[in-house]
Structures are given as structure tokens and as C-alpha cells.
ZAFIMI-953628 format. One record per residue: residue number from 1; residue in three letters; x, z, y of N, C-alpha, C in turn. Coordinates in nm, 3 decimals. Layout:
# ZAFIMI-953628
+-----+--------+---------+---------+---------+---------+---------+---------+---------+---------+---------+
! num ! residu !      nu !      nw !      nv !     cau !     caw !     cav !      cu !      cw !      cv !
+-----+--------+---------+---------+---------+---------+---------+---------+---------+---------+---------+
! NUM !    ALA !       X !       Z !       Y !       X !       Z !       Y !       X !       Z !       Y !
...
+-----+--------+---------+---------+---------+---------+---------+---------+---------+---------+---------+
# end
This chain:
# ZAFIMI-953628
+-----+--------+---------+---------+---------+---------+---------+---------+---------+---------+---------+
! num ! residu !      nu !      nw !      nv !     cau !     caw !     cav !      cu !      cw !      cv !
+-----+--------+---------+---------+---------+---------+---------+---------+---------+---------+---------+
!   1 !    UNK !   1.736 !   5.812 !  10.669 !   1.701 !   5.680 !  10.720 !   1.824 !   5.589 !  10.714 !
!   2 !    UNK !   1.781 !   5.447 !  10.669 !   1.923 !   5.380 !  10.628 !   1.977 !   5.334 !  10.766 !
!   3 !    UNK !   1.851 !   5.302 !  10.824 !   1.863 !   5.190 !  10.979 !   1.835 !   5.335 !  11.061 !
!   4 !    UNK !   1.934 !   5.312 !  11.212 !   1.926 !   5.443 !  11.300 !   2.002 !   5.401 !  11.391 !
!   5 !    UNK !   1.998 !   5.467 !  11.534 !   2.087 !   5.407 !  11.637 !   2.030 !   5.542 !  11.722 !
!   6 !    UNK !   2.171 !   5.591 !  11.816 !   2.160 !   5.677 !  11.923 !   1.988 !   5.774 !  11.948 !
!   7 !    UNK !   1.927 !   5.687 !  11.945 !   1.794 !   5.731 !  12.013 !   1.684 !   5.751 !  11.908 !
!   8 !    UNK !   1.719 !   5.666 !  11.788 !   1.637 !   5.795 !  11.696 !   1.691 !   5.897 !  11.626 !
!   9 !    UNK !   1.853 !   5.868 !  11.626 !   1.927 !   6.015 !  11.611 !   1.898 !   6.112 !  11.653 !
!  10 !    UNK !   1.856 !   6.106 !  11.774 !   1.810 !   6.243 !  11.911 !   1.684 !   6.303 !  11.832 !
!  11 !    UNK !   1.614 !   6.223 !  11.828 !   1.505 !   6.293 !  11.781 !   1.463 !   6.411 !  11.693 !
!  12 !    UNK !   1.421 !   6.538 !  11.693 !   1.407 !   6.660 !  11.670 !   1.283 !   6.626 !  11.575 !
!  13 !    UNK !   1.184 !   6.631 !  11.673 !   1.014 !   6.660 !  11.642 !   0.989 !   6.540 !  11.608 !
!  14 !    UNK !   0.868 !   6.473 !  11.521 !   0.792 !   6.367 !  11.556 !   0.648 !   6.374 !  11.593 !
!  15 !    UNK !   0.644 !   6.348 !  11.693 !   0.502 !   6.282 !  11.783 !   0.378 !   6.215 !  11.726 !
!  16 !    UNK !   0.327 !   6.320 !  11.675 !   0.175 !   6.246 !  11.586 !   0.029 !   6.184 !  11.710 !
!  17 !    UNK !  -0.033 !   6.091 !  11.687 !  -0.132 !   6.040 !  11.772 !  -0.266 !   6.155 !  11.765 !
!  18 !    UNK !  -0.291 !   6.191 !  11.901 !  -0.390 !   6.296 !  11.919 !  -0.523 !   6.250 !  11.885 !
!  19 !    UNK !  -0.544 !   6.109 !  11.910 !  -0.653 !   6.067 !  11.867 !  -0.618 !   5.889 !  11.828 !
!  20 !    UNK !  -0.683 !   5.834 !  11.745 !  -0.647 !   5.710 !  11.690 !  -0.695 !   5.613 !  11.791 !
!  21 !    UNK !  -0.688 !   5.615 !  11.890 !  -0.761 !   5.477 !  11.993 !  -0.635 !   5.470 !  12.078 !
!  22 !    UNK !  -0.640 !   5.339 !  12.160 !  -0.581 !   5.329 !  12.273 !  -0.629 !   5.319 !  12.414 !
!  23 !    UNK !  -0.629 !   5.438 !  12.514 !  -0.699 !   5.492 !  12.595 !  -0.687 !   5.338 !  12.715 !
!  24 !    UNK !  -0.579 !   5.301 !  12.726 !  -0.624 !   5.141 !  12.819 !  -0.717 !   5.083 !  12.759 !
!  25 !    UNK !  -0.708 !   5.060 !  12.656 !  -0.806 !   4.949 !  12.600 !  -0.947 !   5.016 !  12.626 !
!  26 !    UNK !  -0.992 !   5.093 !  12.614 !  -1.079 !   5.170 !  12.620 !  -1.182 !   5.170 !  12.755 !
!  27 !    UNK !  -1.052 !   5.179 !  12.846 !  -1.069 !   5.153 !  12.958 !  -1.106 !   5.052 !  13.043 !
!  28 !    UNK !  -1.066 !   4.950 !  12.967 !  -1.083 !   4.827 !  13.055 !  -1.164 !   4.708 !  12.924 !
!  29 !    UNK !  -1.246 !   4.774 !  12.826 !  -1.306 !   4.769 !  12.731 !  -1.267 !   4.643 !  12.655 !
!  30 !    UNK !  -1.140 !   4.667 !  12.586 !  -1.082 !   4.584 !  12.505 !  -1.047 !   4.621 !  12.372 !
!  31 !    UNK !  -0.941 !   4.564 !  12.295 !  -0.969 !   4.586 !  12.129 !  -0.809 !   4.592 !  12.112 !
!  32 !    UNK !  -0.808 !   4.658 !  12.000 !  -0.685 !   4.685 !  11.900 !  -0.610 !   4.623 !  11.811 !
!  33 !    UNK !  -0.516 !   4.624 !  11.772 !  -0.541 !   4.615 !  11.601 !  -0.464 !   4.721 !  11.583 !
!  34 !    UNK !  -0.301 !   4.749 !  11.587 !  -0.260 !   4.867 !  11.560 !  -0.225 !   4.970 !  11.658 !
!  35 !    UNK !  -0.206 !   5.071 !  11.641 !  -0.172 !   5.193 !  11.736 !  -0.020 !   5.208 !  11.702 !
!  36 !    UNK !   0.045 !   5.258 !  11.787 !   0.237 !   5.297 !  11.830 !   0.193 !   5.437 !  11.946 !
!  37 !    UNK !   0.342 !   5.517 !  11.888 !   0.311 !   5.668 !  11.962 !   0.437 !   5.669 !  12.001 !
!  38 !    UNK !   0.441 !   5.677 !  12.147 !   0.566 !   5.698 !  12.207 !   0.618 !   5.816 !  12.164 !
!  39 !    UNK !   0.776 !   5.853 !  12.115 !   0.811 !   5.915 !  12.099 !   0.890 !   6.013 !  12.201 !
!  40 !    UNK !   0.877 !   5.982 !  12.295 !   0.948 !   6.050 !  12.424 !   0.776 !   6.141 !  12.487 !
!  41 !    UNK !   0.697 !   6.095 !  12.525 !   0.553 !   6.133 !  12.600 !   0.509 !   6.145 !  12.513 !
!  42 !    UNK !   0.456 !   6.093 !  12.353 !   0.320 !   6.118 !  12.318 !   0.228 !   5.980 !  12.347 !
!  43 !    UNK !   0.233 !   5.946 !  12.432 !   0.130 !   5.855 !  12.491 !   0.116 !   5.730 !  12.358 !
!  44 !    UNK !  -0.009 !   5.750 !  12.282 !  -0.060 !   5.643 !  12.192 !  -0.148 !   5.546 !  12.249 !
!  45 !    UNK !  -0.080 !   5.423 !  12.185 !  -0.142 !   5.259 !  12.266 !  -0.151 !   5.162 !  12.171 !
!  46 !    UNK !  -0.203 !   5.004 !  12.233 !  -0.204 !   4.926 !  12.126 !  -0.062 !   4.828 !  12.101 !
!  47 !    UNK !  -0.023 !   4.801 !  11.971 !   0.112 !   4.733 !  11.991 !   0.065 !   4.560 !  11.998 !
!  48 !    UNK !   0.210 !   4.528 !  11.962 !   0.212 !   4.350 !  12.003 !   0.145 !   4.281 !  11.949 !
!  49 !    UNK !   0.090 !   4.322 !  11.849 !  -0.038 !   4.210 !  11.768 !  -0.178 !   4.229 !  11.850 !
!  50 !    UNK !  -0.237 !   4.299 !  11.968 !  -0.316 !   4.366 !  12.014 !  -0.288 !   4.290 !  12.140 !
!  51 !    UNK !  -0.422 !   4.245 !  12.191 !  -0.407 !   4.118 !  12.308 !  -0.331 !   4.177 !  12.425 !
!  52 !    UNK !  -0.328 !   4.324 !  12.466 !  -0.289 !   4.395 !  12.552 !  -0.109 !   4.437 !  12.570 !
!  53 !    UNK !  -0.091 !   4.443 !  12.461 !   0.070 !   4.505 !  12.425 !   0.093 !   4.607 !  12.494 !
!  54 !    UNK !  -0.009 !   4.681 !  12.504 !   0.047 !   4.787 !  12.572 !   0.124 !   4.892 !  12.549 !
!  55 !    UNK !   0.172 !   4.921 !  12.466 !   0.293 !   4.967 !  12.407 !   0.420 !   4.925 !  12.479 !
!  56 !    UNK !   0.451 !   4.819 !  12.421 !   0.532 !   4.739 !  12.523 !   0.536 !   4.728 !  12.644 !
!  57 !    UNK !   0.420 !   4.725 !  12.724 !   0.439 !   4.716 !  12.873 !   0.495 !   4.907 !  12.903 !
!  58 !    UNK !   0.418 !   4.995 !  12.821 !   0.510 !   5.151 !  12.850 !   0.595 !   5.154 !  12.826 !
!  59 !    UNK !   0.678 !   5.076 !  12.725 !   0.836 !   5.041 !  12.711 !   0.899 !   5.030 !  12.853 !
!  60 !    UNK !   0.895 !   4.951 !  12.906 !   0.903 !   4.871 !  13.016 !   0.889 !   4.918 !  13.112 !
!  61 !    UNK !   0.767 !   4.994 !  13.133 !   0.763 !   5.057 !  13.239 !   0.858 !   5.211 !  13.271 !
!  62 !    UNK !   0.875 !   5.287 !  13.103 !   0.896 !   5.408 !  13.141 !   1.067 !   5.423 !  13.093 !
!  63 !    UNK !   1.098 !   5.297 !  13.025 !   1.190 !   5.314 !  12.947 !   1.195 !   5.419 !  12.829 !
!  64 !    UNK !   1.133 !   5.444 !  12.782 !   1.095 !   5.561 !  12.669 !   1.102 !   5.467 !  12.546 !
!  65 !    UNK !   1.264 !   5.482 !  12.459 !   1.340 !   5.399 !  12.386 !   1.227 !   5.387 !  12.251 !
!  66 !    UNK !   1.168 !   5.479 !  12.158 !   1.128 !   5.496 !  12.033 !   0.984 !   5.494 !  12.007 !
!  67 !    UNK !   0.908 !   5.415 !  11.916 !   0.768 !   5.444 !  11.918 !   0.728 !   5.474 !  11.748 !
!  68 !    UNK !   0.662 !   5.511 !  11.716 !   0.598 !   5.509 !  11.582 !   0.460 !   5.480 !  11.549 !
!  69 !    UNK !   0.465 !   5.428 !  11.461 !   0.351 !   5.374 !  11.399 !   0.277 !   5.455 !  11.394 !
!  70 !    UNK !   0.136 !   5.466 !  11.470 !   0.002 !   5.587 !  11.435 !  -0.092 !   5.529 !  11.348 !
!  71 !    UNK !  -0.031 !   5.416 !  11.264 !  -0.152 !   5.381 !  11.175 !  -0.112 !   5.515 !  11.042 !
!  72 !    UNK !  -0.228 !   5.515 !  11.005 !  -0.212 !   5.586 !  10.866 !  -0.168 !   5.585 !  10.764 !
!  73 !    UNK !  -0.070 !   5.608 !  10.658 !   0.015 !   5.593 !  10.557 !   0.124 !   5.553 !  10.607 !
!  74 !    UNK !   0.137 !   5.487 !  10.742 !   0.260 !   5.444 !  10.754 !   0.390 !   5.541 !  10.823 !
!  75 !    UNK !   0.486 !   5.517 !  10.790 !   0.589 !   5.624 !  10.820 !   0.732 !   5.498 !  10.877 !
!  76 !    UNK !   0.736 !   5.492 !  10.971 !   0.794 !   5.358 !  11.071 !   0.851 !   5.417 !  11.221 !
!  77 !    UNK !   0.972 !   5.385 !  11.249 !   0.978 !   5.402 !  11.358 !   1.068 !   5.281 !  11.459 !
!  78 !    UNK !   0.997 !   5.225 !  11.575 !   1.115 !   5.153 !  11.585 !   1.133 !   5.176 !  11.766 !
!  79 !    UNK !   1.342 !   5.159 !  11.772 !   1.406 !   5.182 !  11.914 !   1.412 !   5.029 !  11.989 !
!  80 !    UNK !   1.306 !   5.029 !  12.105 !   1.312 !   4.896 !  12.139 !   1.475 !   4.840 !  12.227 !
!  81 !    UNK !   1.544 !   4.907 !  12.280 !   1.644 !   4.895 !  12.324 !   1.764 !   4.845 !  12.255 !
!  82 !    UNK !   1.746 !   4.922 !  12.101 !   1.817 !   4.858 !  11.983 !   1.745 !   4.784 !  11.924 !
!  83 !    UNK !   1.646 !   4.768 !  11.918 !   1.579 !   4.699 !  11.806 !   1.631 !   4.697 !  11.680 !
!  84 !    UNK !   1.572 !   4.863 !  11.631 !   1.606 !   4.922 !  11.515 !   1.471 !   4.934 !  11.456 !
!  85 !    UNK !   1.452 !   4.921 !  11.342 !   1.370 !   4.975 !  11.291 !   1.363 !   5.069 !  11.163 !
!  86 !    UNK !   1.338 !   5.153 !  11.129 !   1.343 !   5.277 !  11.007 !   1.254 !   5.360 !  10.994 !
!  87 !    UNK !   1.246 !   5.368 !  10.868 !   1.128 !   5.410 !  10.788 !   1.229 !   5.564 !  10.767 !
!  88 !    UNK !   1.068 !   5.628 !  10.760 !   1.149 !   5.811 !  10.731 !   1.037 !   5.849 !  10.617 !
+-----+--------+---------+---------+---------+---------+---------+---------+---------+---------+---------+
# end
């Protein structure tokens, strides 16, 4: 990876989405557009193009630095603390 900083260095494993939805949205019967998979929990949500941002608000809430893209084909990861982004 060309782009990298502290916290996706750490990273061992990567965190695939258990299922392609985002369980808030779901919940409070709202809509998507893309999915992000926390890389610290697991926990898959909708990102910032997605009326909810909930991705972002688990940023925020849990501090859990790294998320990846759970859309399909894509191979993306980005550290919101750095605001790094890199492709693997």
C-alpha cells in the first residue's frame, strides 16, 4: 500500500461484511447507498453518501480509527483520524 499511517499498519486480519445491509438503517427503516466495515469490531454500516452516516457517527462514537469498503470489487481502506486512504 503506497498511502498508510500507524493504524492501518496495525492491522493483521481484514474484516469482511457478514451480511451486505446496514443494521440501523434497517432499523429505523431507512436506505443506503454504500456499506464501510469497521475494522476494529466488524460492525458494517452506511457511509457519508447515505442520509444516515452512520459509519461516521461509530467513528465518533467508538473511536475505532479504520473502515473498509464492503461494497464489492472494491478493495479500499480508509483511517479517519489520519485521513488516509489506501487501496490493498
Amino acid at each position: 500500500m503506497a498511502n498508510t499511517c500507524t493504524h492501518i499498519e496495525a492491522l493483521t486480519e481484514l474484516k469482511v461484511a457478514d451480511e451486505l445491509v446496514c443494521e440501523i438503517c434497517i432499523k429505523n427503516h431507512g436506505r443506503w447507498v454504500h456499506l464501510r466495515t469497521c475494522q476494529t469490531c466488524g460492525v458494517t454500516l452506511c457511509c457519508d453518501d447515505s442520509p444516515m452516516k452512520h459509519m461516521t457517527a461509530h467513528y465518533h462514537e467508538t473511536g475505532h480509527p479504520v473502515i473498509s469498503s464492503a461494497q464489492p470489487g472494491e478493495r479500499w481502506l480508509w483511517c479517519h483520524p489520519d485521513e488516509v486512504f489506501a487501496e490493498y
